[in-house]
C-alpha positions in Angstrom: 130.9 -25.2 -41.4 130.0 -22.7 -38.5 128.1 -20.9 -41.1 126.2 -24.1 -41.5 125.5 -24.5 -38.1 124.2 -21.2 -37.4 121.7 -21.0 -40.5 120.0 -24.5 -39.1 119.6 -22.9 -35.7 118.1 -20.1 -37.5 115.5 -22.1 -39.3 114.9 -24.5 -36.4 114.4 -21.6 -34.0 110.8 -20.2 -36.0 110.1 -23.7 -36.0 109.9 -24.1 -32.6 108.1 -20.7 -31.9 105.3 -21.8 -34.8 104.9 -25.4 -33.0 104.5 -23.8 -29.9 101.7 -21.4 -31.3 99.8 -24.7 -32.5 100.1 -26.3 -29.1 98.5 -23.2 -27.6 95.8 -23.2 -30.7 95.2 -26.8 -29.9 94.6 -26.2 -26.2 92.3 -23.2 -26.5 88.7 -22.6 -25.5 85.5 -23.4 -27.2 84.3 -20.6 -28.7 80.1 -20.1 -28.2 78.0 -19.0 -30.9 74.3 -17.6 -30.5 71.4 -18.5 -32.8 67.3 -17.6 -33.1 64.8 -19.7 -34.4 62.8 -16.9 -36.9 60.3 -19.3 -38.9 58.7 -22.0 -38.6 57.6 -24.6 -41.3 54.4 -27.2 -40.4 54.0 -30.8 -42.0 51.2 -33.7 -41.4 52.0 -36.6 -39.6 49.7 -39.8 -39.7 49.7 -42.3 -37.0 49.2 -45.8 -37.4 49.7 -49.0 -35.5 52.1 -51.7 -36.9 52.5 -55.3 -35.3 50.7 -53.5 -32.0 53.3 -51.1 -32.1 52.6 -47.3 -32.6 54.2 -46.0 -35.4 54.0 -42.3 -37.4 55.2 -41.2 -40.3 54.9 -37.9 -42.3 52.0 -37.4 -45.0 50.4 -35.2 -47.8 47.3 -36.7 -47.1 44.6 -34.4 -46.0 42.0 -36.7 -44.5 41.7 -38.7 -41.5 40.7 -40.8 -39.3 39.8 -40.0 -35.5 43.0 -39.7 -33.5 45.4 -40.3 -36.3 46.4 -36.5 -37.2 49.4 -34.9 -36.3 51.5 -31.9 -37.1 55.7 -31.6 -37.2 56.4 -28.2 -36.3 60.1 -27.4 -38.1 62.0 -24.3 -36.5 64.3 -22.4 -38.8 67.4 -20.7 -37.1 69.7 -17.7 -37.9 72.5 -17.1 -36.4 73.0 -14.0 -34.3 76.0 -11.6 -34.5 78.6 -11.7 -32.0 81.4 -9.6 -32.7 83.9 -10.9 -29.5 83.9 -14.5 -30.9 85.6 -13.0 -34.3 89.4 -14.1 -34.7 91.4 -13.6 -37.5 94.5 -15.4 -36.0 95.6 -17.4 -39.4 97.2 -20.1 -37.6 94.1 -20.9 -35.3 92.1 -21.0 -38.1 94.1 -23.3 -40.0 94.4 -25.5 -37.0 90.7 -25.5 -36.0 90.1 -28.9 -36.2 92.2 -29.0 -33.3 90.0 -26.7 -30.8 87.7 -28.2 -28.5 83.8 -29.0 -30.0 82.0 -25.8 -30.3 79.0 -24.3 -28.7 75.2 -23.3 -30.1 73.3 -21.9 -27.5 69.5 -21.1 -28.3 69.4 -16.7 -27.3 65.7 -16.8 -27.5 64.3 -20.2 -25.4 60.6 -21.2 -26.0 58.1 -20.5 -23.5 55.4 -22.6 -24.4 53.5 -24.2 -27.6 49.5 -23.6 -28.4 47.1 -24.7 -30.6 44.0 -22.8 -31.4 41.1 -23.9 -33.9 40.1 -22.2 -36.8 36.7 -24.3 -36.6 34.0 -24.6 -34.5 35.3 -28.2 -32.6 32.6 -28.9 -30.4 30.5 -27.5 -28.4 33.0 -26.1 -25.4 35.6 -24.8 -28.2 34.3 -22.4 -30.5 36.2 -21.0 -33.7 39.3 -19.2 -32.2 39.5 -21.4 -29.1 42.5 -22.5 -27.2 42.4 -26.2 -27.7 46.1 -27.0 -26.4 45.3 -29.6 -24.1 43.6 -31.4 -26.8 47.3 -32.0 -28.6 50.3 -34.2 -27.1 53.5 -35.0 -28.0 54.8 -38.4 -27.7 57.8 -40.2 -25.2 59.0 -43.7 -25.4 55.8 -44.6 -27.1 53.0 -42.6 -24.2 51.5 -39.2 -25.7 52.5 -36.6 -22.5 51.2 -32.8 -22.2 52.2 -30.6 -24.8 54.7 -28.7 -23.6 56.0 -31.4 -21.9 59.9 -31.7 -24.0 60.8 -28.1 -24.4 63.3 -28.6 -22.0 65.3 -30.6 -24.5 64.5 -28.4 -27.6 65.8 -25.4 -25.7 69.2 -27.1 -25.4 69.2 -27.0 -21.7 69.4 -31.1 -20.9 72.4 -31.5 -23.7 74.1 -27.6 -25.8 74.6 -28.1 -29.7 78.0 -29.0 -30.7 77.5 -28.6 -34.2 75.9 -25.7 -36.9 74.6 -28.9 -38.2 72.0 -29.6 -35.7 70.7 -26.0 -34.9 67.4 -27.0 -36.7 65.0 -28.5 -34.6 61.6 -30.4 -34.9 58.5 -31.3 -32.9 55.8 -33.1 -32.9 52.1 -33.0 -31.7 48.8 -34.7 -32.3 45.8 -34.3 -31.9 44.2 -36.7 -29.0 40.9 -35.7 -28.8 37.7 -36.4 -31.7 36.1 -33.3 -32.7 31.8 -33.2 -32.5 31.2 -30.9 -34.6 31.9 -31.1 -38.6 34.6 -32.8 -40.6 36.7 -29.7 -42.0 39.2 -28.6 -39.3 42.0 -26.8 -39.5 44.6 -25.8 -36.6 46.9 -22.6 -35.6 50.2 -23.6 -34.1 51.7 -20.4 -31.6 54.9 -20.2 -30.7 55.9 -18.0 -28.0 59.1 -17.3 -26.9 60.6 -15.6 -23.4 61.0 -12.2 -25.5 57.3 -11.9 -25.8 58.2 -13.0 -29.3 55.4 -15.4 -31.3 55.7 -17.3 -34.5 52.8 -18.6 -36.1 51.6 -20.8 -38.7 48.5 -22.8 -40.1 48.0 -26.4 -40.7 46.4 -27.5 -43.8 42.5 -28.1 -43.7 42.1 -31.4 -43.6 39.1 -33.8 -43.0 38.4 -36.1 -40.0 36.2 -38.8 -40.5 
């Protein structure tokens, strides 16, 4: 019967030691995680009005009319490499559900978003002109400057909790009628504080 007794304290103690381990998993730290954006992806947005209300909504077509164009710029991430968030404690793995959400902090924040023509757009903007100020992104419904939201894509008002929402979109139209022609195409610069810059063209499209 002592025999008993002694091989249940034996099994309870290791069961007591792994419970404690848990506890400890279950109170750990986040761990944060680093990712770039390295590509972006560009689609046409239309905008249209709706009982009054502004409304947009993502298009192949590749004409339009005046003030109606827009562009969604998509960013791409990949994740970058760090070697001190690596744990190969089984137990905390298993138990991971059980950690504390997660963090995704953007390495490489955006500086700033341009828009150059590849057309002549009237008379002030030649091919190859800056023509930034003539794009806007939109807030509760009032188009504000261009650059004016970066703040939130960056991450810094609210950090990513989740691998799931790393990917990131923006948009921008265009709020001013060109003078010259109808064929107009648009290069979108992305430039980054590392001196980095992605780029992409829209499609041609027509604006009449």
């Amino acid at each position: 019967m002592n025999k008993l007794k002694q091989n249940k304290r034996i099994l309870i103690f290791p069961i007591l030691i792994a419970m404690v381990m848990m506890s400890e998993v279950g109170c750990s730290d986040r761990d944060t995680y680093y990712f770039d954006w390295n590509k972006i992806s560009l689609n046409n947005l239309e905008i249209y009005y709706e009982n009054e209300s502004l409304r947009y909504q993502q298009t192949d077509k590749l004409t339009f009319a005046p003030l109606t164009f827009g562009t969604r710029i998509g960013f791409d991430y990949q994740m970058i490499a760090d070697f001190g968030n690596i744990n190969i404690n089984l137990i905390q793995s298993a138990h991971a559900l059980t950690k504390p959400t997660d963090e995704y902090i953007l390495k490489d924040k955006i500086l700033s978003i341009s828009v150059k023509t590849v057309h002549d757009f009237d008379n002030e903007h030649q091919a190859g002109s800056d023509i930034s100020h003539y794009f806007k992104t939109l807030w509760s419904g009032d188009f504000i400057p261009i650059n004016s939201r970066l703040n939130g894509t960056n991450g810094i008002n609210e950090p990513r909790i989740s691998e799931n929402y790393l990917n990131e979109e923006y948009d921008i139209y265009l709020r001013e009628n060109p003078s010259i022609g109808e064929k107009h195409q648009f290069e979108i610069l992305i430039e980054f504080e590392s001196g980095k810059i992605l780029t992409k063209m829209t499609d041609e499209i027509e604006i009449k």
